[in-house]
N, C-alpha and C positions, 0 to 999 in steps of 0.2 A: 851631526845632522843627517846621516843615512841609516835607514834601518833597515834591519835584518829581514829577507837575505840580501837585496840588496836592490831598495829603490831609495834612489834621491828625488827629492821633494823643492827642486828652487823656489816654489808658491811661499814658504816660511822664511826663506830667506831674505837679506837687504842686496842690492846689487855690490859686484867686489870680486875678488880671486879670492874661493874658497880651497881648503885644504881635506881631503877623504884619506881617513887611513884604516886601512884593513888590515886585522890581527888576529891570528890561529894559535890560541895558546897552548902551554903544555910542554914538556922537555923538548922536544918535537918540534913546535911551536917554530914561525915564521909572518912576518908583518911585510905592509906596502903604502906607499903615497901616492895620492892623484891630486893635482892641482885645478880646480873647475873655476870658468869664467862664469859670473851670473850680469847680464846683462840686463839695465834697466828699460821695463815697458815704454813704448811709445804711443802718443794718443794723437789719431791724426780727427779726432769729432770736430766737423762743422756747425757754424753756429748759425742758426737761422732766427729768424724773429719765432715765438712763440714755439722754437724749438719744431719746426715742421719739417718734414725729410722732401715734398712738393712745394712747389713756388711756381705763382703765375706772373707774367710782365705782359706788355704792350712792348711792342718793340719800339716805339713814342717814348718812353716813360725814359727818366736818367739811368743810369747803370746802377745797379743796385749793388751795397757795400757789405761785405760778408768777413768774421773772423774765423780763423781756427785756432784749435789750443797749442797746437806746436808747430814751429817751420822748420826745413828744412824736409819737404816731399814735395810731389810731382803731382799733376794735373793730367788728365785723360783728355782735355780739349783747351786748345791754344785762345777758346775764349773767354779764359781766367786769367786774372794778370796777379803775381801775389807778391808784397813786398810786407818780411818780418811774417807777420801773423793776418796783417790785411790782407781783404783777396778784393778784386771789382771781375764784376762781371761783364762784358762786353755785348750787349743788347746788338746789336748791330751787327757785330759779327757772327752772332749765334743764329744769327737770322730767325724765321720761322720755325718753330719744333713743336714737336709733342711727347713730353715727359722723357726729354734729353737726358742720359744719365750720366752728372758732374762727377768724377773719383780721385779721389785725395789720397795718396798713396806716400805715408814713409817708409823706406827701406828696410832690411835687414840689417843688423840680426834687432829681431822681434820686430817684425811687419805688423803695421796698421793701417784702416783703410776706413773710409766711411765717403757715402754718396749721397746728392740729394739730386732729384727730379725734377725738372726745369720745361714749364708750358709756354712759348708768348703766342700773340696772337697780333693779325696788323689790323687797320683801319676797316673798322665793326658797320653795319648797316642796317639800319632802324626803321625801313619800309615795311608799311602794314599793306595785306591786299585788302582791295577794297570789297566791299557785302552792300548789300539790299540794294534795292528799298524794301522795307519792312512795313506792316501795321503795328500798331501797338498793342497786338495780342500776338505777336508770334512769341514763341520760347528764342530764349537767351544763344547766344553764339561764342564760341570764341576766337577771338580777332587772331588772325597769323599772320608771323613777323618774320621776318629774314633771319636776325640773327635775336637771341635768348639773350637773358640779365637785362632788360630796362624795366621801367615801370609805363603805365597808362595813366592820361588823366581824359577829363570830358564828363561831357552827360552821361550816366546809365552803364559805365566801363567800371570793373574793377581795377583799382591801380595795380595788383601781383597777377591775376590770372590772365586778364586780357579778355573776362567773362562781359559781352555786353547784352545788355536787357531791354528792348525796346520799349517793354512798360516804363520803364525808371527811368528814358533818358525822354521818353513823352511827357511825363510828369514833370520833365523839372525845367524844360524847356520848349520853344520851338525846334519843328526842323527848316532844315537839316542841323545836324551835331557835328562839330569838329573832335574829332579824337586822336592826340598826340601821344607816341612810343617815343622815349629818351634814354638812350644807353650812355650812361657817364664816363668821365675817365677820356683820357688823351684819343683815346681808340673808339671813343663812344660818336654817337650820331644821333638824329632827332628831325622825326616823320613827322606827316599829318594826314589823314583823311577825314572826307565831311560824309556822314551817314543818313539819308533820309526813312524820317519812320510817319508813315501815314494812321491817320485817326481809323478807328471802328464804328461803322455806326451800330445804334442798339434795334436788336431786330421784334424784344420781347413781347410777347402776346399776352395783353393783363386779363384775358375773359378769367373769372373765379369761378363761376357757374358751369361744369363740363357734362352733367348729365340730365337726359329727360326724356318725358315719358313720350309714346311717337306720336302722340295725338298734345300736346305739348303748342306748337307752333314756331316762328322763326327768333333767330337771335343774334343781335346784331354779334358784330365783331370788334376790336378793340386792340391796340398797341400801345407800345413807351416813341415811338416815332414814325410819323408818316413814310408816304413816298415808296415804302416797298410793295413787293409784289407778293399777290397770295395766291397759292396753287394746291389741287386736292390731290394727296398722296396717294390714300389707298382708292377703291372703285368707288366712279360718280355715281352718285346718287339726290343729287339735289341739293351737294352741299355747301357749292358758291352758287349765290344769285349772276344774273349778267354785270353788274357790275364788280364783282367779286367782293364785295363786304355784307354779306348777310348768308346766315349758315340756318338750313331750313330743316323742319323736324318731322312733316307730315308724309314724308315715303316708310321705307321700309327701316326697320330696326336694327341697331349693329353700333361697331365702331368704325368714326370716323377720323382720320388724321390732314391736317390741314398742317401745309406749312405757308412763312410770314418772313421774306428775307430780302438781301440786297446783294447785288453783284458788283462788279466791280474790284480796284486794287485789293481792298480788303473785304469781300462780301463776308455778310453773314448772317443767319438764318438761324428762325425759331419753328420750333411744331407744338401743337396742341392738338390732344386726340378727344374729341367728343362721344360719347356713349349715347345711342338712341334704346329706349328701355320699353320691351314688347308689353302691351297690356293684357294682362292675364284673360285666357278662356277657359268656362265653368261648363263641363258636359255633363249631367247626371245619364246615365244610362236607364232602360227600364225598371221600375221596382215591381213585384208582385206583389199580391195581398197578402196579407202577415197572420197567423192566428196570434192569440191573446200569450200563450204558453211558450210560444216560440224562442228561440236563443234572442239574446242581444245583438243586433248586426252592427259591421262598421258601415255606414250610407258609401256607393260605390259612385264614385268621382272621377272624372281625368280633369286635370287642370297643369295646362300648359302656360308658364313653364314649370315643370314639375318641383322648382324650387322656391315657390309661391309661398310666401307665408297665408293659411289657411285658418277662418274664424269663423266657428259655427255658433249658428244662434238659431230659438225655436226651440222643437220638442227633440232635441239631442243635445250630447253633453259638448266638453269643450274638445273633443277628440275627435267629433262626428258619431257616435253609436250612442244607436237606437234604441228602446226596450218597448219592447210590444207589449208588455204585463201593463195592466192598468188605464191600458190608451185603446180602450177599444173605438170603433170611429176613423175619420178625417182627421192626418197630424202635416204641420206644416212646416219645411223643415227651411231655414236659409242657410247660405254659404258667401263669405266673401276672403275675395283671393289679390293677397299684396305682393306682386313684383316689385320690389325695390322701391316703393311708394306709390307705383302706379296699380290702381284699386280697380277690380269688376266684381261683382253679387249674380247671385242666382237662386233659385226657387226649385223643391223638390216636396211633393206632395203623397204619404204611406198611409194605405187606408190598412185595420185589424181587425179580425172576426172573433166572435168569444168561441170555445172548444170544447164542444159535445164534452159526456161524461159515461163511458162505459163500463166504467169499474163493476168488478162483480165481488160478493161476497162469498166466506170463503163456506166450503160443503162438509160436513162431517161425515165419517165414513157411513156406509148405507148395507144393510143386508141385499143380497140377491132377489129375497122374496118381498120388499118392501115396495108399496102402490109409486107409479109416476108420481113428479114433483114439479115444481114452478124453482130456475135457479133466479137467486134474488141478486139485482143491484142497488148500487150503493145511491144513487137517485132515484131508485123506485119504482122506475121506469123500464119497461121491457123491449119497447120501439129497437127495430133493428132489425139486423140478423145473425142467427145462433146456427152454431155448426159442430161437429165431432160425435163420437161413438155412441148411441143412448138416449142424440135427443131427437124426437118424435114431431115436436110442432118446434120448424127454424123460425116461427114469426113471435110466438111466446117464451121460448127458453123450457119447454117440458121436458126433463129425461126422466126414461122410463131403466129401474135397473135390471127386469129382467130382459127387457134388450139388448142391455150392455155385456151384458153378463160378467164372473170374475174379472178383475183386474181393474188397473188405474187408468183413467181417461181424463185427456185434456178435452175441455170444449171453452171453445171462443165466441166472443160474442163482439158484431162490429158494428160501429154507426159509422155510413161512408159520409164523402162529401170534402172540403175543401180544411176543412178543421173537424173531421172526424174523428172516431178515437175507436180504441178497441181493448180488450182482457179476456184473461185466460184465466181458467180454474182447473185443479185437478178436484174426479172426483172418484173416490175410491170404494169398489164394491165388490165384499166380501160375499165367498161362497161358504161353506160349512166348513169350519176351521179345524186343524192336523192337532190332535191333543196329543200326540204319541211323546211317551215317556223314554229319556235315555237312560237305558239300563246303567247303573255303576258295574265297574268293570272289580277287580278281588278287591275285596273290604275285608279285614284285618282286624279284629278286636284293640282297642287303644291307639289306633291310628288318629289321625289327623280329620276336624268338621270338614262336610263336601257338601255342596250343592249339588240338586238334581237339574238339569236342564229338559223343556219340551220340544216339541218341533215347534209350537208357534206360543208367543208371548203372551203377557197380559195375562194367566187364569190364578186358579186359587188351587194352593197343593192343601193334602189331609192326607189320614192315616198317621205313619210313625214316622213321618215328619215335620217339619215348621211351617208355617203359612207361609214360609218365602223360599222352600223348600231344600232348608239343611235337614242336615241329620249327623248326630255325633255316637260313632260306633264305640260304643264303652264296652259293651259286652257280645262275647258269639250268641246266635239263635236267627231265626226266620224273620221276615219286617215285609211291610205292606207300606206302599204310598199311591195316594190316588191324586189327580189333576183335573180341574174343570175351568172350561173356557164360555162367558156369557155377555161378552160386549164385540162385534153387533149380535153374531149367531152363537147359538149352546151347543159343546160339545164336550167328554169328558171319560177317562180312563182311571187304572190302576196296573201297579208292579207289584210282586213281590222278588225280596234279595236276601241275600241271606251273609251273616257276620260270623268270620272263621276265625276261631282262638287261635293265640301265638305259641309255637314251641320257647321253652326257657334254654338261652343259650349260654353256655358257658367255655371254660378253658383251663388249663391247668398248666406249669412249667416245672420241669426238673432239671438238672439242680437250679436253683433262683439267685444265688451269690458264687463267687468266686473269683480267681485272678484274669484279668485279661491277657491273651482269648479264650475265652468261656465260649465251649460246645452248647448250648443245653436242646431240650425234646422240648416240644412246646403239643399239647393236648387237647384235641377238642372232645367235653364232655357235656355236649348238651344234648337233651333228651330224647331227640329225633334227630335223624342224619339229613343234613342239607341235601337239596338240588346244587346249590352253589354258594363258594364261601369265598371272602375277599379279607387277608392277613394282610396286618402291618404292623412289624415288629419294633417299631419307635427306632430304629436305624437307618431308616432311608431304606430298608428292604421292605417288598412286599411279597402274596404268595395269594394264587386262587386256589389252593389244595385243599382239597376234600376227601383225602382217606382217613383223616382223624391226627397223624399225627405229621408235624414239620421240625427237622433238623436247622437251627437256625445258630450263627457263629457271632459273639460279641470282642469283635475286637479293640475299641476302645472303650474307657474307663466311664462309669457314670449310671445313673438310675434309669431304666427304659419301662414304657410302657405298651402293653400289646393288645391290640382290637383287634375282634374278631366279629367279622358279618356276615351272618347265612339268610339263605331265603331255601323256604324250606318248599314239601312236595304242593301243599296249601295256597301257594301263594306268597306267604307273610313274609316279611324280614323280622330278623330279632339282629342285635347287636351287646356289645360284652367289652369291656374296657378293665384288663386287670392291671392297676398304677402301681411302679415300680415293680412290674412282674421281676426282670430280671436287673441285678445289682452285682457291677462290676470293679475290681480293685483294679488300682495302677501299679506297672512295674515299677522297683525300683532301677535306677541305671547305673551298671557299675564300671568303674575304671581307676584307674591308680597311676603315681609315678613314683620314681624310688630316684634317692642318692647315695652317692655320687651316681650322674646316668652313664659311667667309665669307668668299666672294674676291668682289674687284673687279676696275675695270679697271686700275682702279692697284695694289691691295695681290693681284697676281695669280701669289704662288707659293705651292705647296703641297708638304706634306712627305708624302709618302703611305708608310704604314703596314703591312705585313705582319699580318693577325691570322686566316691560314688554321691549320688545324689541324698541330698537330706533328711529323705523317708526310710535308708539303710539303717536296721536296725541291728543286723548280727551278720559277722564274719567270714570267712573260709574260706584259707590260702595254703595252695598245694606250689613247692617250691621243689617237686620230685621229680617233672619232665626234663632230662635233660637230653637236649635232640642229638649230641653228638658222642655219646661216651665213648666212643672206637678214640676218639684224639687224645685222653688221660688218660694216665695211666700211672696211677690205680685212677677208675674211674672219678669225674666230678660227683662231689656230694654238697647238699645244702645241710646250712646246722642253723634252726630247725627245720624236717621233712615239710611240716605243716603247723599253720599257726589259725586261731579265735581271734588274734587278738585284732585293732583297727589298724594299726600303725607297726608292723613286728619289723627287728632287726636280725637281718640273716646274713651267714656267712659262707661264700662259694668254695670249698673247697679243690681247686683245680692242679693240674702239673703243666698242662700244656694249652688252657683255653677251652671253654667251650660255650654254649647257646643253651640257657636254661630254660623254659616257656614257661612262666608263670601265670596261674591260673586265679581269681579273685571274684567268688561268690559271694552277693550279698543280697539277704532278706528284709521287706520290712515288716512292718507289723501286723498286716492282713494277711501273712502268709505267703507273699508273692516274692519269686524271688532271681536275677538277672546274672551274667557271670562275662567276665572277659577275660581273655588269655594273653600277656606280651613278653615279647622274647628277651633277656636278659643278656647280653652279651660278657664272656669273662675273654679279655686280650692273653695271649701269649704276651712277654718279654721279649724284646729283640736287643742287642747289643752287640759288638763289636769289636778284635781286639787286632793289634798288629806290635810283630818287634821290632827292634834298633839297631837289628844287625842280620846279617845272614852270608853265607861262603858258597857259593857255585862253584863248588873245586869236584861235583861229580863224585864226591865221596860216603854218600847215601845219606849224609845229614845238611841240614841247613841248606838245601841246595837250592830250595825256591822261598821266593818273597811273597807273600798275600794275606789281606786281612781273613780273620775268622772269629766267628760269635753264635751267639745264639740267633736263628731263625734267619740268621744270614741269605741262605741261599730261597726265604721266598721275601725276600726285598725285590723293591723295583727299581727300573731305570738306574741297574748296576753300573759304574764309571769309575775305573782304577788305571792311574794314568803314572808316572816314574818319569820325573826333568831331572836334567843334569844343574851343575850347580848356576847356567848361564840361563835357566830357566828354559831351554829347550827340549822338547817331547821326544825321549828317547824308546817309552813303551807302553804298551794298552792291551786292557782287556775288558769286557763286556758281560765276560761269564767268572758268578762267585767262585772263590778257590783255585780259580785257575791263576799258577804262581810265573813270577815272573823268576826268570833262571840267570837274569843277569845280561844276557844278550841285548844288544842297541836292536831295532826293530823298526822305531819311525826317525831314525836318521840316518840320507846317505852321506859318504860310501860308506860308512864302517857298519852299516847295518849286519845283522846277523852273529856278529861281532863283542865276544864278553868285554863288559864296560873295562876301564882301569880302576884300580881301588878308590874309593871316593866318596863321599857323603851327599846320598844322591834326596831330594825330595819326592814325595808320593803327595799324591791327592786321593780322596776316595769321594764319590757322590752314590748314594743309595737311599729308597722310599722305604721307611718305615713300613712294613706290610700293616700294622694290625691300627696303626692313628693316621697314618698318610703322610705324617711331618717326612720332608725332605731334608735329611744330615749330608756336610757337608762338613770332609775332615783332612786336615792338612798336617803332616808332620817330614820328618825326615829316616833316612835308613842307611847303616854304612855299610857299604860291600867290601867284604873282606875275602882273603885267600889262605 
């Protein structure tokens, strides 16, 4: 029953004198006995009704009878009496408490305890204070009692809260109310008080009718019960009579509030607010005489209160506006204005006049030397007065043009008066008209149709032009054109111009094909030398040169073409487009790889690889640079020097390594042709050797230990290190060939010190110079004498 290491568990066991033995096995070995008491739990739980740890008493009530589950413990207060497992409680001795704590205590060994909490209380008191008198509109109360836990009965009282309602306890009875508190139980008690609750009287005002208009008249008054008194809240104005029951309408307009109530225990009071409603007033302000033509007006009104509802009737619509079209005469207009049903009308009377007619008709344009004229209108009629530049009689409308003389003139003509009217006319009067011809500026045989322009419009062109005064230059020679002008005044001219032949432009390119970049000459061979020329060699180059010839470079592949445009000493432009002048080939690109890409002196052929671009049509591989020959000897040679072929196998022949540059030209079929050179590397051999013995006896042989090889001494990160047989670093060096003599070195004291004869181990750590691999070489070596 104890487990390792060593806790005992009594929880699993039955009570009793247990036995522990502990044992250390093995030859060794040694054991022991403990003898343990386990002692059975005790339960000192008290037993209450419903299992409750509180308990309330009266100290009236009998002793209350209580069990526990086991006897034989003690009591914390001498007012438990316990005989076996019954216990009584002693009321009486316990006197007065609150939540006294009872403890039940059995002894050791294995103590238990358990308590419960113990309230009494003595003789309880059941007096209510007394309240009101109340009306039977007050809110609810709640009755206060001396001491809590009884209930209420009565009129109007809740039996739990002690809430009373004067409404509810009028309703269900007379007053006064008797209302009893009864606390039950030996300790309990039992009150009474009587409550008086007084009636409300009703104060309500049944008028229905609360507004009108102030010319209206008076209106009685009205309630649910006589006897009260009425008084005017807000400012008198006439709205008790002396008797105070009639409420009067004919002062001024507003609200008024009256109230209707009773005093007393329970007064109470009503208001009603009466509205007195002003009768609308209609002002029309002046209106002026209208003409016939006139805008639409809205008729101009004030009517107080401005939120009148407003109803037009008569010669306007239902919005009030007027239209003077059509209403010439006396128009009669009404208006009526509704305050809140209270109605006023009023009267407004628009006289119209009909509206002169001055319009004028319009004038065509008039020569300088043409007789006085009559301007005409549109009714026929000339009445008025006429005014502006030209006119001679202001009562007839006469203008005269050679008063006016050139240029345009407005003249007005007005009929005054209340609905007069007035118009304008321009009238425009021509002096002897600018026939002059715009000369054309260089004309050019085979150019582009022009029109001529004059100074002034409108005429008729001739000669070796069109009636609308083109002209198309087909061919050089001298040309005539004349111009005539005959509406209102005649006038009229002639030009001559003259049409200048084109020089024939041309160009020429050498050479026109080849590989890219292509130099070529480009030519100008046209028949006259330009004033100025503008080149565009289909490259995104251009050039204004003008000594005949241009050096121009194609460096990418493809068909160009080149324009060329002069203007020559004449004037004229010529231009020349020779397509596909110059035609360029693409390089091909070359490059290669060869295997193995790690030759030796030994492993020294390769298969070397074609991987130019697609268009490579032929060969040529020089396999003769070799950059280092001072390092072999007899120098490196390749077998073969040079090869045609696409894919050739060559063989390095090397003694000590060297760097061959290979070179690989390839053409395609245009003749173009690209070349790349890469270096071929041939490795030296490195190796390594060391012996299994050696004698530091100073006798001119064998006397040092160290590895030796080929290429030895250009390795890197040299490291030759000599442990004795206990694996201890007895010696080192850093530099190849440098031997070890046998001497201790990295261990004191005996440093400096020839070893004793023995089978010592070596390490070697060294970089391969010519592939990087780091070797790492372990053996052994005996020193002998």
């Amino acid at each position: 029953d104890v487990s390792l290491p060593s806790t005992f568990d009594p929880s699993s066991l039955t009570s009793g004198q247990k036995e522990v033995i502990y044992t250390i096995p093995g030859l060794c070995g040694a054991a022991d006995t403990l003898n343990v008491m386990v002692n059975p739990l005790n339960d000192a739980s008290i037993n209450t009704p419903q299992n409750k740890d509180s308990l309330s008493f009266c100290v009236l009530d009998p002793n209350p009878l209580l069990t526990v589950n086991q006897s034989g413990g003690t009591w914390n207060n001498a007012a438990v009496n316990q005989t076996g497992t019954d216990i009584e409680i002693d009321l009486a001795s316990l006197g007065v408490v609150v939540d006294e704590m009872l403890i039940y205590t059995i002894p050791d060994p294995c103590e238990d305890k358990d308590t419960i909490w113990v309230t009494t209380t003595s003789q309880l008191d059941a007096s209510i204070t007394s309240v009101g008198p109340f009306c039977d509109t007050d809110s609810p109360v709640i009755l206060s009692v001396v001491d809590a836990g009884g209930t209420f009965s009565g009129n109007g009282v809740d039996p739990t809260t002690g809430e009373f309602d004067p409404a509810d306890a009028a309703a269900l009875g007379s007053s006064p109310h008797t209302i009893t508190y009864t606390i039950p139980g030996n300790c309990g008690d039992v009150k009474t008080i009587d409550i008086v609750v007084n009636s409300t009287p009703d104060p309500s005002i049944t008028n229905i009718d609360t507004s009108f208009c102030e010319n209206h008249g008076d209106v009685a008054l009205t309630t649910s019960e006589p006897g009260g008194t009425w008084v005017e809240i807000t400012n008198t104005n006439g709205g008790l009579n002396s008797t105070g029951s009639l409420f009067t309408t004919t002062s001024l307009s507003g609200q008024f509030e009256l109230e209707y109530g009773f005093s007393g225990q329970c007064p109470a009071y009503d208001t009603i607010t009466f509205e007195v409603i002003d009768m609308p007033t209609i002002t029309f302000p002046f209106q002026d005489t209208l003409c016939e033509d006139d805008a639409s007006i809205l008729v101009s009104v004030s009517v107080v209160p401005s939120s009148s509802v407003l109803t037009w009737t008569g010669d306007v619509d239902a919005l009030g506006n007027f239209d003077p079209s059509g209403n010439i005469g006396d128009n009669d207009i009404d208006l009526s204005a509704d305050n809140q049903g209270c109605i006023t009308t009023n009267s407004l009377r628009i006289h119209v006049l009909e509206r002169a007619d001055a319009t004028l008709l319009p004038v065509a344009n008039v020569c300088v030397s043409e007789a006085p004229f009559s301007i005409g209108t549109v009714s026929g009629s000339t009445g008025g007065t006429w005014s502006g530049t030209g006119i001679t009689d202001v009562n007839n409308g006469i203008f005269d043009p050679s008063v006016a003389g050139d240029g345009t003139f407005e003249i007005r003509h007005t009929i005054s008066g209340k609905c007069g009217s007035w118009d304008t006319v321009l009238v425009t009067v021509e002096g002897t008209p600018d026939p002059t011809i715009t000369p054309p500026s260089t004309v050019c045989a085979g150019s582009n149709p022009f029109t001529l322009t004059a100074a002034t419009a409108g005429g008729t062109w001739g000669g070796d032009v069109s009636a609308s005064g083109t002209f198309n230059p087909t061919t050089g020679g001298s040309y005539t054109a004349t111009y005539t002008l005959t509406n209102p005044c005649q006038a009229d001219t002639a030009i001559s111009f003259d049409v200048h032949e084109v020089p024939v432009t041309a160009l020429s390119v050498t050479p026109r094909m080849g590989c890219a970049p292509l130099n070529v000459l480009v030519s100008d061979e046209s028949g006259e030398t330009p004033v100025q020329s503008s080149w565009d060699f289909g490259n995104s180059n251009t050039s204004t040169d003008v000594s005949g010839t241009v050096n121009q470079t194609y460096s990418s592949f493809g068909c160009f073409d080149i324009k060329l445009v002069n203007v020559y000493a004449n004037g004229c432009t010529d231009s020349t487009t020779l397509s596909s002048a110059v035609c360029t080939y693409e390089i091909p690109t070359a490059d290669f790889s060869w295997s193995p890409e790690i030759l030796d002196v030994d492993n020294n052929v390769a298969v070397f690889e074609n991987q130019s671009s697609q268009d490579a049509f032929s060969f040529e591989w020089d396999f003769s640079n070799v950059v280092l020959p001072s390092q072999s000897n007899p120098v490196t040679t390749a077998s073969p020097q040079t090869s045609i072929d696409e894919n050739p196998t060559v063989a390095f022949n090397s003694s000590n390594g060297d760097t061959v540059n290979v070179k690989l030209k390839v053409t395609n079929s245009n003749g173009c042709s690209d070349s790349i050179v890469k270096p071929v590397i041939i490795r030296d051999k490195f190796s390594v050797f060391l012996p299994n013995a050696f004698t530091p006896n100073d006798d001119g042989t064998n006397d040092t230990f160290f590895p030796v090889g080929r290429n030895l001494e250009f390795g890197d990160n040299y490291d030759f290190r000599i442990y004795n047989r206990w694996g201890t670093l007895i010696w080192m060096s850093k530099i190849p060939y440098q031997g070890w003599d046998g001497r201790v070195t990295e261990l004191s004291p005996s440093s400096g010190k020839i070893a004793q004869m023995d089978v010592y181990v070596w390490r070697l750590v060294v970089v391969d110079p010519f592939t990087g691999k780091e070797h790492e070489m372990i053996g052994t070596v005996t020193l002998m004498m």
